[in-house]
Kinemage of the C-alpha trace (Angstrom):
@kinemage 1
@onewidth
@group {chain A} dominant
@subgroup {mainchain}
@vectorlist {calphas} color= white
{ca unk a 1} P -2.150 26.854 11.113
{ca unk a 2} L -2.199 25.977 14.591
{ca unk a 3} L -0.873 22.322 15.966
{ca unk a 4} L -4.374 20.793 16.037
{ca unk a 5} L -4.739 21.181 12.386
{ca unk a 6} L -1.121 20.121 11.684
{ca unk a 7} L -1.799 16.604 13.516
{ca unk a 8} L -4.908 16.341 11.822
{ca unk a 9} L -3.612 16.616 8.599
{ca unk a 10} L -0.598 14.327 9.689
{ca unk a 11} L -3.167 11.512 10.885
{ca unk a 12} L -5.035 12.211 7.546
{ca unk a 13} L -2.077 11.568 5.604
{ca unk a 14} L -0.776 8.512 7.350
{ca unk a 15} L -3.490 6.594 7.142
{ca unk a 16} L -4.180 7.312 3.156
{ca unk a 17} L -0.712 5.948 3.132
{ca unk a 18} L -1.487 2.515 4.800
{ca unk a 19} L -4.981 3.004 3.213
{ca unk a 20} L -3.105 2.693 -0.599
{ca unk a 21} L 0.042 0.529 0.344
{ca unk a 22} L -2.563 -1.644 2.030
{ca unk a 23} L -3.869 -4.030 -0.901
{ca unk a 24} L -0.456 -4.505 -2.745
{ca unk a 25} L 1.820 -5.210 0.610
{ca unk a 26} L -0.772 -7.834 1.589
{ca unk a 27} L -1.033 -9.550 -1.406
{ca unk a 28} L 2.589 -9.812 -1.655
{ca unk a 29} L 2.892 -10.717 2.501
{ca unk a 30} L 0.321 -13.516 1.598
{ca unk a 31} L 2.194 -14.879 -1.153
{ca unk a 32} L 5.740 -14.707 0.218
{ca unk a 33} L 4.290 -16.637 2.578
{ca unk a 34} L 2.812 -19.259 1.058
{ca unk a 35} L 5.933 -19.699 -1.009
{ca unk a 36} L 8.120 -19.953 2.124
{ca unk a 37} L 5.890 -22.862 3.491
{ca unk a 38} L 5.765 -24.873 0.027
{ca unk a 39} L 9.952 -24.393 0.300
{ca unk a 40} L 9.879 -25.727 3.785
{ca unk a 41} L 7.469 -28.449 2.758
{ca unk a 42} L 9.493 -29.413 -0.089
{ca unk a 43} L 12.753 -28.092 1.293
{ca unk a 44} L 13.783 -26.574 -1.910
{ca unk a 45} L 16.186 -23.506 -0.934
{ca unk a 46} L 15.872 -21.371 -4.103
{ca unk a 47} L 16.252 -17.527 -3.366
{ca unk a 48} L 14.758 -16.809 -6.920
{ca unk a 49} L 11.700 -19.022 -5.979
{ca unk a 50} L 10.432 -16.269 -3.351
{ca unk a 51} L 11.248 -13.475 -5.050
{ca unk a 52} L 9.625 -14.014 -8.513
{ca unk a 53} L 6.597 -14.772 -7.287
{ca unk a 54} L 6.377 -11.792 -5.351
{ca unk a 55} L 7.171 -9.669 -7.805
{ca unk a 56} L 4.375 -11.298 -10.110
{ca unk a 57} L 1.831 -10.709 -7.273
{ca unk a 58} L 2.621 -7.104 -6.693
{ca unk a 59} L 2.281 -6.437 -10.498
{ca unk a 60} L -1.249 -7.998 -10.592
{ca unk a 61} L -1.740 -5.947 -7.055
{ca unk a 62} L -1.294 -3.297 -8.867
{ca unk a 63} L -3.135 -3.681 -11.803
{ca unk a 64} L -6.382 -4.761 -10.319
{ca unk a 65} L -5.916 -1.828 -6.866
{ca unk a 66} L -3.903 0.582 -8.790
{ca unk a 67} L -7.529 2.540 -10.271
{ca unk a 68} L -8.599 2.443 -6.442
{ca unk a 69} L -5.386 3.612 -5.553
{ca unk a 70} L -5.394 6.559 -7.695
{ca unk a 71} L -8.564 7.525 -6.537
{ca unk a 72} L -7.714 7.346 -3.233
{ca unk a 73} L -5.072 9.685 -3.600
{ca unk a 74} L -6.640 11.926 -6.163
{ca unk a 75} L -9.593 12.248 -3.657
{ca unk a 76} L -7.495 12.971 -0.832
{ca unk a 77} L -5.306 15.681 -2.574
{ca unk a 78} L -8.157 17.145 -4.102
{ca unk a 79} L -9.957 17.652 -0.548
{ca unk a 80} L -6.383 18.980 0.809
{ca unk a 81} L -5.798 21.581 -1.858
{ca unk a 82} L -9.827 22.578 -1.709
{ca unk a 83} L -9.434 23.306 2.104
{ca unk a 84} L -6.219 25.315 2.226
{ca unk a 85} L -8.233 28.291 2.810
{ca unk a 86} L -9.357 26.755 6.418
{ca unk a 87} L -5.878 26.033 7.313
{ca unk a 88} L -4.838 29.336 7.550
C-alpha cells in the first residue's frame, strides 16, 4: 500500500465520520442553543434545563438518522473490505 492510497483511505474515513456524526451533533448544537437563549431570555440558571433537552434531542437524532447512519457505515465498510485486493 503505498502513501497515496493510505491518505485516500484516511480522507475516506474522515469524512464518513463527520458524514454520520453530522445529523445527531447538529440537532443537539441547535437545541442547546435554543435552550441557552430561552435561559438568557428568562434568566433562569438551571444546569439540568440544558442538558435534558439535549439528551432528548440526540435520542430522537438517533432514532429518525440512526437507519441512515447504519447504512452509511455498512456501505462504506462493505466497499473497504471489497477493495482490499487493490490496496495491496
Amino acid at each position: 500500500m503505498n502513501s497515496d492510497v493510505a491518505l485516500q483511505l484516511s480522507s475516506q474515513l474522515f469524512w464518513n465520520a463527520l458524514l454520520i456524526s453530522a445529523p445527531v451533533l447538529g440537532l443537539t448544537l441547535l437545541v442547546g442553543l435554543v435552550v441557552s437563549v430561552l435561559q438568557v431570555v428568562t434568566q433562569v440558571q438551571d444546569m439540568s434545563l440544558t442538558f435534558i433537552p439535549k439528551i432528548v434531542s440526540a435520542i430522537i437524532a438517533l432514532t429518525v438518522f440512526g437507519p441512515w447512519m447504519l447504512r452509511t457505515l455498512l456501505t462504506y465498510a462493505s466497499d473497504l473490505i471489497s477493495n482490499i485486493p487493490n490496496y495491496f
